[in-house]
mmCIF file of the N, C-alpha and C atoms, coordinates in Angstrom:
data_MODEL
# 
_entry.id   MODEL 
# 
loop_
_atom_site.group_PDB 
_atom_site.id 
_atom_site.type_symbol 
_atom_site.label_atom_id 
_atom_site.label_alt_id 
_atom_site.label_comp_id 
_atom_site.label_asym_id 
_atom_site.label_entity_id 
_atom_site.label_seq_id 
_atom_site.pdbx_PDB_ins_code 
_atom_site.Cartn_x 
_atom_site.Cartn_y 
_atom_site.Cartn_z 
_atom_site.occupancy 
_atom_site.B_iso_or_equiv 
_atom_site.pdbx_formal_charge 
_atom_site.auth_seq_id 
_atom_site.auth_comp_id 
_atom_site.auth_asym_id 
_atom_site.auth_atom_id 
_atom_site.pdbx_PDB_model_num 
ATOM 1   N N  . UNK A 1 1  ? 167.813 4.038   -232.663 1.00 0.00 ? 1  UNK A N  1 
ATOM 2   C CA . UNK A 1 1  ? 168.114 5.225   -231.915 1.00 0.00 ? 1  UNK A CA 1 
ATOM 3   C C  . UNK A 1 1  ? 168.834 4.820   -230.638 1.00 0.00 ? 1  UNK A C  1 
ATOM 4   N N  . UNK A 1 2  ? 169.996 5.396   -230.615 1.00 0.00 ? 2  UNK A N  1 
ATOM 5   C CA . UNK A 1 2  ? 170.758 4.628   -229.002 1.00 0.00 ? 2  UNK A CA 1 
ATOM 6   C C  . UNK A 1 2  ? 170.538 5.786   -227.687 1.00 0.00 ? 2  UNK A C  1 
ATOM 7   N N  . UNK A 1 3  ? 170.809 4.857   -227.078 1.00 0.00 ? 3  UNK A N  1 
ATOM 8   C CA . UNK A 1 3  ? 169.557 5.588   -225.279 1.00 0.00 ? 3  UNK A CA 1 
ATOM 9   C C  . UNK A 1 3  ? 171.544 6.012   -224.954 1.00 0.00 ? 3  UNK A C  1 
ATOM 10  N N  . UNK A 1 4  ? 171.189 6.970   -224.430 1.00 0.00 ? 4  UNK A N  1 
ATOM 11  C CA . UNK A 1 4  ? 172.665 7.593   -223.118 1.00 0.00 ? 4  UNK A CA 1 
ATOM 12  C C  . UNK A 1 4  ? 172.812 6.568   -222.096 1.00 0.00 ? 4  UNK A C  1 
ATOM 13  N N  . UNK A 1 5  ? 173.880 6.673   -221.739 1.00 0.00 ? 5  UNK A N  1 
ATOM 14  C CA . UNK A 1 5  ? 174.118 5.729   -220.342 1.00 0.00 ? 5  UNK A CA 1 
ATOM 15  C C  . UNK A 1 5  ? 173.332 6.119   -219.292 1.00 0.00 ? 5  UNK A C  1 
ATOM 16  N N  . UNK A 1 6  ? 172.822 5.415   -218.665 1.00 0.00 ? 6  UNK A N  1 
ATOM 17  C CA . UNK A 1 6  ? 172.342 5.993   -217.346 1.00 0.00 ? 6  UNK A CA 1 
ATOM 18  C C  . UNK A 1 6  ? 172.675 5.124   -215.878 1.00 0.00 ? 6  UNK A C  1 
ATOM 19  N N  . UNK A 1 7  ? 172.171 5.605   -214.914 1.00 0.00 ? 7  UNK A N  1 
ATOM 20  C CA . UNK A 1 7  ? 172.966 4.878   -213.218 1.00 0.00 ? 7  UNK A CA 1 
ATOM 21  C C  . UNK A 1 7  ? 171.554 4.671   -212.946 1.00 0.00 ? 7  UNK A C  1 
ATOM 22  N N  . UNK A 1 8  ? 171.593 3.247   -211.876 1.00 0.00 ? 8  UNK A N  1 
ATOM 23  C CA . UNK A 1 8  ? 170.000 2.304   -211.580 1.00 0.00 ? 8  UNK A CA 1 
ATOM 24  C C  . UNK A 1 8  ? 170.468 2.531   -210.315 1.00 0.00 ? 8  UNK A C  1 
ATOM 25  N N  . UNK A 1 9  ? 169.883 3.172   -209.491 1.00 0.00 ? 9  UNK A N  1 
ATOM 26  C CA . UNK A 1 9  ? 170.309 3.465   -208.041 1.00 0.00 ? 9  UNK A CA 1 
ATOM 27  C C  . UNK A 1 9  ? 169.049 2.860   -207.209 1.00 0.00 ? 9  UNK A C  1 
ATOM 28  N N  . UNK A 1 10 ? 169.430 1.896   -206.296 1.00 0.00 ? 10 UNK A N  1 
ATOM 29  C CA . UNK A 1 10 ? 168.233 0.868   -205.016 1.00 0.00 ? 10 UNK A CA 1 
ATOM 30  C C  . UNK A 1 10 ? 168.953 1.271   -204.029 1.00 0.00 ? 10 UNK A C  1 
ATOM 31  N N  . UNK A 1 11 ? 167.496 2.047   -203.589 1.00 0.00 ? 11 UNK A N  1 
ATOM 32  C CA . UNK A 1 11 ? 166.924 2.156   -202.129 1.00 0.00 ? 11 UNK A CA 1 
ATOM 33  C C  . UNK A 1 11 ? 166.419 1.156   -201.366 1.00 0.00 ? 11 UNK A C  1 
ATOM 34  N N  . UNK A 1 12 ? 166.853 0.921   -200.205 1.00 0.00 ? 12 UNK A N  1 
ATOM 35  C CA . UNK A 1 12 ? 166.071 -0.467  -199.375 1.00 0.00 ? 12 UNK A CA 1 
ATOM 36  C C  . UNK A 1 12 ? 166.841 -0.524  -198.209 1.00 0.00 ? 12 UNK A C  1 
ATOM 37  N N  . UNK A 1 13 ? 166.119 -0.805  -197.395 1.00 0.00 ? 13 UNK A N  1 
ATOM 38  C CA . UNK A 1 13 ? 167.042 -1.039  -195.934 1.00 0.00 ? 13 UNK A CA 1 
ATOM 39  C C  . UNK A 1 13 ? 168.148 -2.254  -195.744 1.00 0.00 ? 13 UNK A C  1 
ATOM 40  N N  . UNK A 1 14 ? 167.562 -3.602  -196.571 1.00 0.00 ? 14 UNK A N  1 
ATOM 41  C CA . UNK A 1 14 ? 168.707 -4.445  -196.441 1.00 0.00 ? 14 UNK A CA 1 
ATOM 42  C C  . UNK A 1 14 ? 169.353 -4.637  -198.082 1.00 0.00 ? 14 UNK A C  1 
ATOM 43  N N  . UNK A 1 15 ? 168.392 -4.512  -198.461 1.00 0.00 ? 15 UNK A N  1 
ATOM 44  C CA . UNK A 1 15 ? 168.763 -4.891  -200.459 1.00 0.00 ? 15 UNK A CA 1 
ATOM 45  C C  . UNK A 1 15 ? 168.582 -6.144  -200.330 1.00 0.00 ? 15 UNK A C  1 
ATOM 46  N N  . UNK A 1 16 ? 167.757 -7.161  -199.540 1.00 0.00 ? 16 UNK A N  1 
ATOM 47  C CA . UNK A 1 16 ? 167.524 -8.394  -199.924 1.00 0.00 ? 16 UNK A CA 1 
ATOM 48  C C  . UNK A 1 16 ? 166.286 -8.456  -201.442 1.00 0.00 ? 16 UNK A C  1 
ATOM 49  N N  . UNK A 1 17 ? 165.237 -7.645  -201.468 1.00 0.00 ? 17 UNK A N  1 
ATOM 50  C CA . UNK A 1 17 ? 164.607 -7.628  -202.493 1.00 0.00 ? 17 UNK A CA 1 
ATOM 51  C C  . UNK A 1 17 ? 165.262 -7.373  -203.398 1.00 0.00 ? 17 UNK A C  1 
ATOM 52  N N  . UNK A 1 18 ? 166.680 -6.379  -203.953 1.00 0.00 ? 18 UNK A N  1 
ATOM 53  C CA . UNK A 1 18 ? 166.972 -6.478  -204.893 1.00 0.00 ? 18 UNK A CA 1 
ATOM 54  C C  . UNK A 1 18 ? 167.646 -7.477  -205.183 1.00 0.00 ? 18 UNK A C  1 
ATOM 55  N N  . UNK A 1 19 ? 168.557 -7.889  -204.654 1.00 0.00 ? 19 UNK A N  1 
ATOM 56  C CA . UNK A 1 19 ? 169.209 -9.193  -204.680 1.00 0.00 ? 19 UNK A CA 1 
ATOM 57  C C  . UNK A 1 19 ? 167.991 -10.581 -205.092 1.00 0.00 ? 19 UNK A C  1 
ATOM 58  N N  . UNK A 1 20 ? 166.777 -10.390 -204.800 1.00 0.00 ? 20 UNK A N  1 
ATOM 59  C CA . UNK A 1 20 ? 166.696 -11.472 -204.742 1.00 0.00 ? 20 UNK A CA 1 
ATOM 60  C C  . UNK A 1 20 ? 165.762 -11.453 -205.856 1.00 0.00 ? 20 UNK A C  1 
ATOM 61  N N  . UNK A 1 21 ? 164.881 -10.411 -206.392 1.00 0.00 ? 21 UNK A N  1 
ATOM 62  C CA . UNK A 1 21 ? 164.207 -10.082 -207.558 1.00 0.00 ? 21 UNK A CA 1 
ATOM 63  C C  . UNK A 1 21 ? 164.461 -9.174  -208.947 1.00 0.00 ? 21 UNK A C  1 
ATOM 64  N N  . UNK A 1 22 ? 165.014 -8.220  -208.158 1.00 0.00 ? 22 UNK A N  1 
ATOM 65  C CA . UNK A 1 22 ? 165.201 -6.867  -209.504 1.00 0.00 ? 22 UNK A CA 1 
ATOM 66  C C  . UNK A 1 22 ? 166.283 -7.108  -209.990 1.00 0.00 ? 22 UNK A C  1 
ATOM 67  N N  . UNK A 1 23 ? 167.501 -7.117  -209.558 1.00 0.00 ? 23 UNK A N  1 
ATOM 68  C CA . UNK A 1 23 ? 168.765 -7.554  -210.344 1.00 0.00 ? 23 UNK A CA 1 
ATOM 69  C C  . UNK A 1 23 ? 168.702 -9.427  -211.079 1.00 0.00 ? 23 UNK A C  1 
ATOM 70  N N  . UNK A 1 24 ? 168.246 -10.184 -210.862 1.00 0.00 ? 24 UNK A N  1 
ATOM 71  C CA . UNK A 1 24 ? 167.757 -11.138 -211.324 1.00 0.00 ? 24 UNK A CA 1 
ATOM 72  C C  . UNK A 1 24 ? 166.793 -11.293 -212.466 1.00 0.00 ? 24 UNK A C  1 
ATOM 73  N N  . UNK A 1 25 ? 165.994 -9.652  -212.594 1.00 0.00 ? 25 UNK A N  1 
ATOM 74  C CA . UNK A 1 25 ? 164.971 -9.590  -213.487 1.00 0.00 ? 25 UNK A CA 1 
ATOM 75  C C  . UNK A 1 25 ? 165.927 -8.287  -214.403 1.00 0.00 ? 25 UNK A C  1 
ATOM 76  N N  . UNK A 1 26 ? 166.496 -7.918  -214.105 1.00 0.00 ? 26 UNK A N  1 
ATOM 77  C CA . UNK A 1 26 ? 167.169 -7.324  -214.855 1.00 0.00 ? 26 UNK A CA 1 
ATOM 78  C C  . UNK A 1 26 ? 168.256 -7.884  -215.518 1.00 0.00 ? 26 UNK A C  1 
ATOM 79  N N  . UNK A 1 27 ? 169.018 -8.665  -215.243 1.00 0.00 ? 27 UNK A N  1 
ATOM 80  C CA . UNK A 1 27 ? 170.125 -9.460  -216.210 1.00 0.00 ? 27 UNK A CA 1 
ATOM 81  C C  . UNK A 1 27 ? 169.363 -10.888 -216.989 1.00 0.00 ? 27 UNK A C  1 
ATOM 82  N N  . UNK A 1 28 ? 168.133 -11.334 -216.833 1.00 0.00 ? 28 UNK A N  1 
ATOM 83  C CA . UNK A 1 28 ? 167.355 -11.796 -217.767 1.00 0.00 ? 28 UNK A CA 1 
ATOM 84  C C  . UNK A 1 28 ? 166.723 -11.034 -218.998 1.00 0.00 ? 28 UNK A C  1 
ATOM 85  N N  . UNK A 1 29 ? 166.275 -10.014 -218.196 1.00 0.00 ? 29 UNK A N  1 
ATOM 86  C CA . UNK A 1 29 ? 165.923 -8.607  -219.435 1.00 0.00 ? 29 UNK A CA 1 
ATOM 87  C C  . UNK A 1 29 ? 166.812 -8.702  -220.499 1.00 0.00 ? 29 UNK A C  1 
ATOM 88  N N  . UNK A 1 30 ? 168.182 -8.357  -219.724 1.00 0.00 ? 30 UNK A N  1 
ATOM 89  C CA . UNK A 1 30 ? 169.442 -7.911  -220.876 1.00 0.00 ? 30 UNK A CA 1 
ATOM 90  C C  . UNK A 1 30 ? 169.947 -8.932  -221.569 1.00 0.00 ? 30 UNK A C  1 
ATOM 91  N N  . UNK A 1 31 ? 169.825 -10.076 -221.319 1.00 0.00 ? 31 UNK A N  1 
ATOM 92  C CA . UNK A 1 31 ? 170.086 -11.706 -221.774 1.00 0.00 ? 31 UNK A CA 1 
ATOM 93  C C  . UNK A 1 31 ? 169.176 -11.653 -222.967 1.00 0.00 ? 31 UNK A C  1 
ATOM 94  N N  . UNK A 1 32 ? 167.896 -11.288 -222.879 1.00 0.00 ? 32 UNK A N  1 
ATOM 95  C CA . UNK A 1 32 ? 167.019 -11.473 -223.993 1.00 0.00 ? 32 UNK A CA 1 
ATOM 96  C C  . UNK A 1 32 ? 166.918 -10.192 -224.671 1.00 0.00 ? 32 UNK A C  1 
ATOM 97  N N  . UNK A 1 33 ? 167.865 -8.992  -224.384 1.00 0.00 ? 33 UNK A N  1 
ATOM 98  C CA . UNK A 1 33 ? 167.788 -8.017  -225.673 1.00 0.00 ? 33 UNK A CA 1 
ATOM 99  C C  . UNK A 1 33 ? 166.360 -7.524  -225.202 1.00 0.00 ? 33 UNK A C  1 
ATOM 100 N N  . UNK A 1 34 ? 165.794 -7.424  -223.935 1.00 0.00 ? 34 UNK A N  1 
ATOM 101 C CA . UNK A 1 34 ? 164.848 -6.584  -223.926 1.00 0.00 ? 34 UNK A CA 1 
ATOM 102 C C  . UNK A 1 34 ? 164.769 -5.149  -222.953 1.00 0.00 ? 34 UNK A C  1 
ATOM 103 N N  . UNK A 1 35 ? 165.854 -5.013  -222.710 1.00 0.00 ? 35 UNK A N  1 
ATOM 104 C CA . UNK A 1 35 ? 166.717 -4.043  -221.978 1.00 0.00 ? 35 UNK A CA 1 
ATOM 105 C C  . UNK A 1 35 ? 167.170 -2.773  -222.700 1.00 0.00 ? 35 UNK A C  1 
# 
């Protein structure tokens, strides 16, 4: 069953947490097809 596109929108005052965890844990996700 295929999912719609969707937009990942981060909130944060500097975006060092995403930078330094969530986008990092997210292109491993998608590396392993668990995304």
């Amino acid at each position: 069953m295929a999912v719609p596109a969707c937009d990942f929108t981060v909130f944060g005052g500097t975006g060092d947490l995403a930078l330094r965890k969530l986008l990092p844990g997210l292109y491993q996700r998608e590396r392993q097809h668990n995304l």
